[in-house]
C-alpha positions as CSV (number, residue, x, y, z in Angstrom):
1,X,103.2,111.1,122.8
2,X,103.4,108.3,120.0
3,X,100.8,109.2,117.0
4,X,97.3,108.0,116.6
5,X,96.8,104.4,114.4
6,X,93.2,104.9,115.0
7,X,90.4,107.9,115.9
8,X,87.2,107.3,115.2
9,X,85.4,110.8,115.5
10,X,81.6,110.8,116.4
11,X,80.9,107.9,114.3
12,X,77.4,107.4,113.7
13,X,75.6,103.5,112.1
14,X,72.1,102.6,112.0
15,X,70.8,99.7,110.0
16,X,67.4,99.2,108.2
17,X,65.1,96.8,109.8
18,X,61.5,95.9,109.3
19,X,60.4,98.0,112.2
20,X,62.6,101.1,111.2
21,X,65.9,102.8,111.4
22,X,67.5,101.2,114.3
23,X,71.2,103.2,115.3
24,X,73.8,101.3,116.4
25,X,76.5,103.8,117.0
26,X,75.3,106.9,118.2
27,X,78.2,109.2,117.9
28,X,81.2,107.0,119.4
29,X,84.4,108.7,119.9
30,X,87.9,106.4,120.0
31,X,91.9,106.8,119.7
32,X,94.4,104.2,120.2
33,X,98.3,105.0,119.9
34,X,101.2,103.2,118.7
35,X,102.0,100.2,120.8
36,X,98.6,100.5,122.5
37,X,96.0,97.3,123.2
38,X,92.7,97.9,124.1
39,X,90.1,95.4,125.0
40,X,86.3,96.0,123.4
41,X,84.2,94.3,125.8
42,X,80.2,94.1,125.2
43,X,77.1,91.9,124.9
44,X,76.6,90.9,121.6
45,X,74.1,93.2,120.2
46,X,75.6,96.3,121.2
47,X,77.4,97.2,118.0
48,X,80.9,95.4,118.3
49,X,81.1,93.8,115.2
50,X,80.0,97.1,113.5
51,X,82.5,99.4,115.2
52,X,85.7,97.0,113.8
53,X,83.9,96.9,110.5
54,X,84.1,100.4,110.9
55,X,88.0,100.5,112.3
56,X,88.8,98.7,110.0
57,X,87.3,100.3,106.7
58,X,85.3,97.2,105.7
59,X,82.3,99.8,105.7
60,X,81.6,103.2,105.8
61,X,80.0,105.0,109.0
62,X,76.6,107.2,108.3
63,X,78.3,110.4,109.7
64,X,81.5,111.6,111.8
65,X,84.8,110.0,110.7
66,X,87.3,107.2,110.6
67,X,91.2,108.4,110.6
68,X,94.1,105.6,110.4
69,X,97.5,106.8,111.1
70,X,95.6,111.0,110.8
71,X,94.5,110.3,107.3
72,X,90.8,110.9,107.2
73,X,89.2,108.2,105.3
74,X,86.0,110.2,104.3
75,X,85.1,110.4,100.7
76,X,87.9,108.0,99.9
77,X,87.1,105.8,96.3
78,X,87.1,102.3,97.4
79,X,90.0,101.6,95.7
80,X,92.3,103.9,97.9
81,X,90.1,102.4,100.8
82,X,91.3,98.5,100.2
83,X,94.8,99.9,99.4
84,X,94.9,101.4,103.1
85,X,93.4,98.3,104.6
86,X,96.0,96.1,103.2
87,X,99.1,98.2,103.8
88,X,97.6,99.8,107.5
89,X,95.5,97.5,109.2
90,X,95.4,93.5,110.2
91,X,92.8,91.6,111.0
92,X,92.3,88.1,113.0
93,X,89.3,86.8,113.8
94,X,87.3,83.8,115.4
95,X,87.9,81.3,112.6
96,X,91.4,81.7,110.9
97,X,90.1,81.7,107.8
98,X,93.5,80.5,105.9
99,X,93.2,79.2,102.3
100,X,93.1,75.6,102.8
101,X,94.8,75.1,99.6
102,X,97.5,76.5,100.1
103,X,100.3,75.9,103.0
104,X,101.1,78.1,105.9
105,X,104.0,79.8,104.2
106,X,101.8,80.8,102.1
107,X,99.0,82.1,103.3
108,X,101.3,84.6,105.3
109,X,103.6,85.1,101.6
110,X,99.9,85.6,99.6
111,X,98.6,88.9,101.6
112,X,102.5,90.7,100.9
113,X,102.3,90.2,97.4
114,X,99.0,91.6,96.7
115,X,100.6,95.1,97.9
116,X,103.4,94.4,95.5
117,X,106.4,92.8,97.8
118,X,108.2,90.8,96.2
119,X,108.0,86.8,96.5
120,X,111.4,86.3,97.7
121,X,111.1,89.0,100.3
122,X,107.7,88.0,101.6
123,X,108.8,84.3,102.2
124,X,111.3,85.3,104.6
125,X,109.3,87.4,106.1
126,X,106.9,84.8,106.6
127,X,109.4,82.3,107.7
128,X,110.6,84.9,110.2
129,X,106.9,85.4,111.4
130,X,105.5,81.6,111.4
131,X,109.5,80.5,113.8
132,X,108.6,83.8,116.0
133,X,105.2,81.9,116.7
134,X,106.7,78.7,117.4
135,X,105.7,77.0,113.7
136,X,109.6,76.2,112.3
137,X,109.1,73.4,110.6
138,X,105.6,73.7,109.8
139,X,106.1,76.0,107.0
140,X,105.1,73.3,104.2
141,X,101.5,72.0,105.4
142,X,98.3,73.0,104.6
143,X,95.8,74.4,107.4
144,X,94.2,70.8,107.7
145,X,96.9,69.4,109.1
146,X,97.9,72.0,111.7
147,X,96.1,71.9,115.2
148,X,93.5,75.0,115.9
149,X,96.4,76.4,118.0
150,X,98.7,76.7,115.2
151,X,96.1,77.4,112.7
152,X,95.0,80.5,114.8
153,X,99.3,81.7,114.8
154,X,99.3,81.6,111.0
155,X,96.3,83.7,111.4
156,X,98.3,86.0,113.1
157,X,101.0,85.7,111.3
158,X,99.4,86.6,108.4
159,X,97.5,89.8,110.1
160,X,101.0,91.1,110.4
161,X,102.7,90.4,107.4
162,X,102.2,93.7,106.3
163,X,103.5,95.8,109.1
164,X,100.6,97.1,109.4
165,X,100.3,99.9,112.3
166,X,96.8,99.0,113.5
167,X,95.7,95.2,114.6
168,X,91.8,94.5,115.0
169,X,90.8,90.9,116.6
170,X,87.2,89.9,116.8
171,X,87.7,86.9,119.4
172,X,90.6,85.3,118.2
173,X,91.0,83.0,120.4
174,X,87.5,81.9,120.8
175,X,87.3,78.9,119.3
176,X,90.0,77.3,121.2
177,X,90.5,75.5,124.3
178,X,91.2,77.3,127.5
179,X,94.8,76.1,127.4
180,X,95.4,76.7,124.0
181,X,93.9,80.4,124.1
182,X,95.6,81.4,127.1
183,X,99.2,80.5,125.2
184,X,97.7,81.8,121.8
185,X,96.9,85.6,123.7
186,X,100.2,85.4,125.2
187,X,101.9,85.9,121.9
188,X,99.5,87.8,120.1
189,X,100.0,90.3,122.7
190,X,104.0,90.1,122.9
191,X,104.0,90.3,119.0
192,X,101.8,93.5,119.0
193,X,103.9,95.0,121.7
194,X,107.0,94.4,120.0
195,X,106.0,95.3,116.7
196,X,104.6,98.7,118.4
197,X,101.1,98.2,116.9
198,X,97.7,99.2,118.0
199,X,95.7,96.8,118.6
200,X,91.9,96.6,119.4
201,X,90.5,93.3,120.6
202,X,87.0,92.3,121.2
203,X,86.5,89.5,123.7
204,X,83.7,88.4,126.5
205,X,86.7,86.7,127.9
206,X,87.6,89.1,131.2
207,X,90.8,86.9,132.0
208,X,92.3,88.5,128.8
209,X,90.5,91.8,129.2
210,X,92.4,92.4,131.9
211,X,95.4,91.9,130.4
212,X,95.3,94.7,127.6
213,X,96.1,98.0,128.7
214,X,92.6,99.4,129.1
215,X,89.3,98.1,128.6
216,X,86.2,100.1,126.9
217,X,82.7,99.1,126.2
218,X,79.5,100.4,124.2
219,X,76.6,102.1,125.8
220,X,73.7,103.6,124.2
221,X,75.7,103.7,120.9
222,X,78.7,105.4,122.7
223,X,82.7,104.0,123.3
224,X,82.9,104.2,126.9
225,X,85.7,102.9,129.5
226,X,84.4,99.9,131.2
């Protein structure tokens, strides 16, 4: 059986609000394994956001644990925590979020070199990623003058620049067309399945729910299938 990327171990958030303590996770429980992608499907509100912050080490849960690739990230200085996020984990979201100032090439080049690869390395590993998305050609200009389609790919690309074992998407394809989107999943999920990564993907879209290879929701605070 291949290894766990992720376990989160009953993982436990609440948030202070006006009226109170209110708990968002409630002891949620979650593995995914190399080459794995599950689909995190729930109504806003329910703590979706919070549990990919938490995957994904942006914060810290209140109690219970957060492993990536069986390293228990407990205790860890932030330091070693942003060290593991670049080199372990890749993120895409809604919005791309590239550097406008700087081209496609290098927005995927930027995220290698701050772990230390060097420049010459991470270009052709960029190059490699941005012709695997269809984006030859493209290399040279600057996010404002690539479509949202393409944009969203160098988004991608850049998530796995790294090699990173574990992939967490917070709609990213939502802000495109339906056409678009559909072509977009398509090779997000052939890259992640090639590269062997986990991968969990929140979306309200059921179309591409269904075509991960299990869905799970959150109820009462809980990971449960869906």
């Amino acid at each position: 059986m291949s290894e766990a990327r992720l376990r989160l171990s009953s993982v436990t958030r609440s948030f202070r609000t006006e009226a109170g303590e209110l708990p968002v996770l409630r002891g949620a429980d979650l593995e995914l394994r190399a080459g794995e992608i599950v689909a995190l499907v729930a109504p806003s509100g329910t703590g979706k956001s919070t549990l990919l912050h938490l995957a994904g080490l942006l914060e810290s849960p209140d109690g219970g644990a957060v492993f990536i690739d069986g390293q228990d990230t407990s205790g860890m200085a932030d330091k070693a925590r942003t060290a593991l996020r670049g080199k372990s984990i890749g993120f895409v979201y809604q919005f791309h979020h590239l550097l406008p100032e700087f081209t496609a090439l290098e927005n995927v080049v930027l995220p290698q070199m701050a772990i230390g690869t060097p420049r010459a390395k991470a270009e052709a590993r960029a190059h490699e990623l941005l012709a695997s998305f269809g984006l030859k050609g493209r290399e040279e200009h600057r996010p404002g003058r690539l479509s949202g389609g393409e944009q969203q790919r160098v988004a991608i690309s850049r998530a796995l620049a790294n090699g990173p074992g574990l992939l967490l998407a917070d709609e990213p394809t939502g802000n495109l067309d339906v056409g678009t989107s559909d072509l977009v999943f398509g090779e997000l999920l052939a890259a992640v399945r090639n590269a062997g990564v986990a991968a969990l993907i929140a979306t309200h879209n059921p179309d591409l729910a269904s075509r991960m290879d299990r869905v799970v929701t959150l109820r009462e605070g809980r990971v449960v299938p869906a």
